[in-house]
N, C-alpha and C positions, 0 to 999 in steps of 0.2 A: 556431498552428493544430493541430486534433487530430485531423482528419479529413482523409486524403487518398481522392477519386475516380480511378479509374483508368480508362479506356475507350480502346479502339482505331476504334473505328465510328462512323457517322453517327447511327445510331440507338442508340448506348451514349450519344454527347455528348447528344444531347437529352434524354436519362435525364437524365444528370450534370448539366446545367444545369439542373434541376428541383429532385435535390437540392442544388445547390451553392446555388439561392436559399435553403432551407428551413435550413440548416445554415450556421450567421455561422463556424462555428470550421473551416472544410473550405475545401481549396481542389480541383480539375479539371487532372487531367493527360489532353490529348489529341492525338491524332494529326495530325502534326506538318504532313500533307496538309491539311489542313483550314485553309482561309482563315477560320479565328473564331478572336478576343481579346476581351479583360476583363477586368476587375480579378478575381483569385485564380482566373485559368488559364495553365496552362502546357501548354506543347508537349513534344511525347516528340522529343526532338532525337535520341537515337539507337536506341536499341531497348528495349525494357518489361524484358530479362533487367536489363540498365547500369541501368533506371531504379530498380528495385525494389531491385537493389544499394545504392543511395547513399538510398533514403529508408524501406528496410524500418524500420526503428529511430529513423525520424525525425517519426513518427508515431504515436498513438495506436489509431488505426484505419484500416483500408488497407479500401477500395469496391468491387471491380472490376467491372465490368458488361463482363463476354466468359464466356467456355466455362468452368466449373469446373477442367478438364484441363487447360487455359493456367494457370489460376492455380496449380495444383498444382506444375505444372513449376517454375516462376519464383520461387515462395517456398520449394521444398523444401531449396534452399545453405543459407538462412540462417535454418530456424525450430531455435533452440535449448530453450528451455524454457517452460512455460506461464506458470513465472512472469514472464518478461523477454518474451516475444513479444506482440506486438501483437494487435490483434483482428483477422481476415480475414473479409472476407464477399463471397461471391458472388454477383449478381444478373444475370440474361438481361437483355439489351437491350431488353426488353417489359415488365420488371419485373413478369411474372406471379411469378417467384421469390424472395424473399430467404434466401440459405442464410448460416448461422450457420458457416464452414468451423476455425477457429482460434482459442483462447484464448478459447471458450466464458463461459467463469467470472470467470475473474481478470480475462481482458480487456476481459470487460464483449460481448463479443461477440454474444451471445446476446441482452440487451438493446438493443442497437444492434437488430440483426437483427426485434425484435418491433415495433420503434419505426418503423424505415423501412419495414415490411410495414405498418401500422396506417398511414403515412403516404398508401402507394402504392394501399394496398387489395389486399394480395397477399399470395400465400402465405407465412406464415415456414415457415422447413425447421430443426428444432434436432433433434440428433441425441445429445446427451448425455443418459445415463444416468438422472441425477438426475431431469432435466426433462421426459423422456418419461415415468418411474414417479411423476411428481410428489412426489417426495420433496427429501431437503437433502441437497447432497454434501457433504464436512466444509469442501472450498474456501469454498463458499456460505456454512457455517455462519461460517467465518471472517472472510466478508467483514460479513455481518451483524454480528460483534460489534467489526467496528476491529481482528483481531487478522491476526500474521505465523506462516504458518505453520513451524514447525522445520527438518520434512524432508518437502519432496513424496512422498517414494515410502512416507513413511507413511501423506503424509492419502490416496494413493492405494488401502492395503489395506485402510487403515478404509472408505472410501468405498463397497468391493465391500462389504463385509457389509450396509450399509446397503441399497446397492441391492437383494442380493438378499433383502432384509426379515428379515434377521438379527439379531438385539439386540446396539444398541451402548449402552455409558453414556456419561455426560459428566459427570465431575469438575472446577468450577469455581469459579474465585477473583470470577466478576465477576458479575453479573445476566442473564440471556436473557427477555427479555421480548418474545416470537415466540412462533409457536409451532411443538413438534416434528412428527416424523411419528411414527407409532404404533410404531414399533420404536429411538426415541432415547429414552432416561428418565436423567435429569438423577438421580443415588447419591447418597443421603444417609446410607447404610453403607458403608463402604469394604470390610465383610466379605461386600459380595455380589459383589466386582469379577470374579470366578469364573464370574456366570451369566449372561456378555458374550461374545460373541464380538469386541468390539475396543471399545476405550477411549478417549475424546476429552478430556484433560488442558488446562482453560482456567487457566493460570497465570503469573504474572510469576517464579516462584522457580524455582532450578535443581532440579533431581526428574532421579530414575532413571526410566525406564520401567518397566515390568515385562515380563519377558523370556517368560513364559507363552503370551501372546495378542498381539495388534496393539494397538498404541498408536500417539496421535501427541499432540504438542503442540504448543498456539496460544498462542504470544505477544499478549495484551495490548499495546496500548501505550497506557499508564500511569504512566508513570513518568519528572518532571520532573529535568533536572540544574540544580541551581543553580549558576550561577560563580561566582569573584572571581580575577583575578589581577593580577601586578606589569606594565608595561609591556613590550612586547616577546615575551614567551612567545610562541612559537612553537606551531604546528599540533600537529606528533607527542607532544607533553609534553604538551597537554591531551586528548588522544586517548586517548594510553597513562594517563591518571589519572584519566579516565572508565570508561576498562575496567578499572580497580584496583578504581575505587569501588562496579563491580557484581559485582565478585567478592565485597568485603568484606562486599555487601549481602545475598551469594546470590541475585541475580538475574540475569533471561537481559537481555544488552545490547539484543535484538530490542525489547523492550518499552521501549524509551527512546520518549518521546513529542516532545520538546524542551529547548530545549536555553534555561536564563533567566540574566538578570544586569542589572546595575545601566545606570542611561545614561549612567553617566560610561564607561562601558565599551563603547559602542556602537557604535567602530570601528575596535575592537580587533581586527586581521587576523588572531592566532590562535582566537582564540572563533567568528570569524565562520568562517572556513575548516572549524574544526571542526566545526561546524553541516553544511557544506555537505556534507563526507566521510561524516558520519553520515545526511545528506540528511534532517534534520529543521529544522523551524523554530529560527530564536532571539528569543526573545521578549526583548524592552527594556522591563526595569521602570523605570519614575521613583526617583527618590531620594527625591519624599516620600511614596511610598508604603510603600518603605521603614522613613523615619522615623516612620508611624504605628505601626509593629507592631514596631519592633525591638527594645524592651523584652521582649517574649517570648523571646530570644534573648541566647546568650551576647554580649556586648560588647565589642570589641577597643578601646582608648584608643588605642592607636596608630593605627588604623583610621580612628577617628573622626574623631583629629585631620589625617588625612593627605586624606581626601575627603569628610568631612563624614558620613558613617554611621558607627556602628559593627560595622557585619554585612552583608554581600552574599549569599553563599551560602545557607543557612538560609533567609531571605526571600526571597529572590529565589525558591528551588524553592517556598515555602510558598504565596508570590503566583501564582506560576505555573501551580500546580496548583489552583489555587482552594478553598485551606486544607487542601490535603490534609496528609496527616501525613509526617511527617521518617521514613522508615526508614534513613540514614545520616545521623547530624551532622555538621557540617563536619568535611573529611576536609583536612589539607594535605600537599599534592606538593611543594615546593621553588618558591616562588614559587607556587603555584595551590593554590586551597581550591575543594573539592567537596562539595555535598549532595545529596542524593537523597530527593526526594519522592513519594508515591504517591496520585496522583486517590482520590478518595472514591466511591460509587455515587450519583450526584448525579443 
């Protein structure tokens, strides 16, 4: 479920059970006085501060339908960052209100927020910057293109130039097909980088900032690992030989998109683990799809003869990426062979 309701009142539950029909991925926390049950409700067995403890993080989006001021209180222990915080929205028991309170952006908040207003027939309340001046904060602009950003407290400073209708560039490696607002222009000379007040870097390769003005950088993710390894390898050794392989590559590990390899290799506990730590996919190529293309690639005989390909790595990122192109050939760790592929503008 991604949706938790929260309500303490008679007339919050009837809210709540309104959306809890409209909304299959939510479930209905309510007070605990109340003789009502049903499938994805639950009771506040000891107090909202205990409840909101144990499921702040165990949600996507937290509902509450009481006072703003309660909700403040009760989330303010545990809101750590925007990127890791969940989305918070407030709504009065009448649901004349929907307020956007938390993780606006990233957490998708604000859209929740227009969504259940448009549901209810009621007011949204968004109070972010961007969205009041109708422009793109760099978050936004990040989420738009699939990319991770660097460092929040940059795309933070970039953000204010924007807002305040300041000229930002944007130097990038991948396609924006949106559109900007009137003070974002996409540099096609590097020699104007000078008549910006801050700079939005869309790149997969490691770069300095420039230390002049405000920068940030957004990670893409872009970039396939291909596997092969011997039996047994372990978590930390494919870990540590993925992060060799983006060094060698000169690219940011942020922009890894997943993680590919053969089927004979599909329940291999180190690949799979490693997938999980890096918290991207692993995709399972077949072995003849393999075999249709491995001719493009260098050929191991020992390889071949040992599981019937001669190449995992190389094809495996090639297939993966959907023919993108090799920017590391196979790379071998001590029993693991690594390549790195990069998506195309597809």
């Amino acid at each position: 479920m991604d949706k938790a309701i929260i309500t303490l009142t008679k007339g919050g539950m009837e809210l709540g059970l309104k959306l809890l029909n409209e909304y299959e991925d939510s479930v209905l926390y309510i007070n605990k006085r109340f003789n009502f049950c049903g499938d994805r409700i639950y009771k506040i067995e000891k107090d909202i501060k205990t409840l909101i403890s144990e499921i702040f993080h165990k949600y996507k989006c937290l509902i509450f339908i009481m006072a703003a001021g309660i909700v403040v209180r009760v989330i303010a222990p545990h809101i750590k960052s925007k990127t890791t915080d969940p989305a918070v929205i407030v709504l009065d028991e009448k649901g004349k209100n929907v307020i956007s309170l938390l993780s606006g952006h990233l957490g998708l908040a604000n859209e929740y927020t227009l969504d259940i207003a448009k549901l209810l027939k009621s007011n949204p309340v968004i109070t972010t910057s961007s969205d009041v001046n109708k422009t793109l904060a760099v978050d936004i602009i990040s989420m738009k293109l699939n990319c991770i950003i660097e460092n929040i407290k940059d795309a933070t400073k970039v953000s204010a130039h924007i807002v305040n209708g300041e000229m930002v560039g944007i130097i990038s490696q991948i396609n924006i097909d949106f559109n900007l607002p009137y003070n974002i222009e996409i540099i096609k000379n590097l020699k104007d980088i000078s008549l910006y007040k801050g700079i939005i870097y869309i790149t997969n390769e490691k770069i300095n900032l420039p230390k002049n003005l405000d920068a940030v950088l957004l990670r893409p993710k872009n970039i396939v690992v291909g596997i092969g390894c011997r039996k047994g390898i372990d978590r930390e050794k494919i870990i540590k030989a993925i992060n060799d392989a983006f060094c060698k590559a000169n690219k940011s590990i942020l922009s890894i998109k997943k993680i590919a390899t053969i089927d004979l290799k599909k329940d291999e506990k180190g690949i799979i683990q490693a997938a999980e730590y890096m918290n991207v996919p692993l995709e399972i190529i077949s072995s003849r799809k393999i075999l249709d293309i491995e001719d493009e690639f260098e050929v191991s005989s020992f390889v071949k003869k040992s599981i019937g390909v001669g190449a995992v790595a190389e094809p495996a990122a090639v297939i993966a990426s959907k023919r993108g192109s090799l920017i590391l050939n196979k790379t071998k760790y001590n029993g693991i062979t690594i390549a790195l592929a990069e998506e195309g503008e597809n």
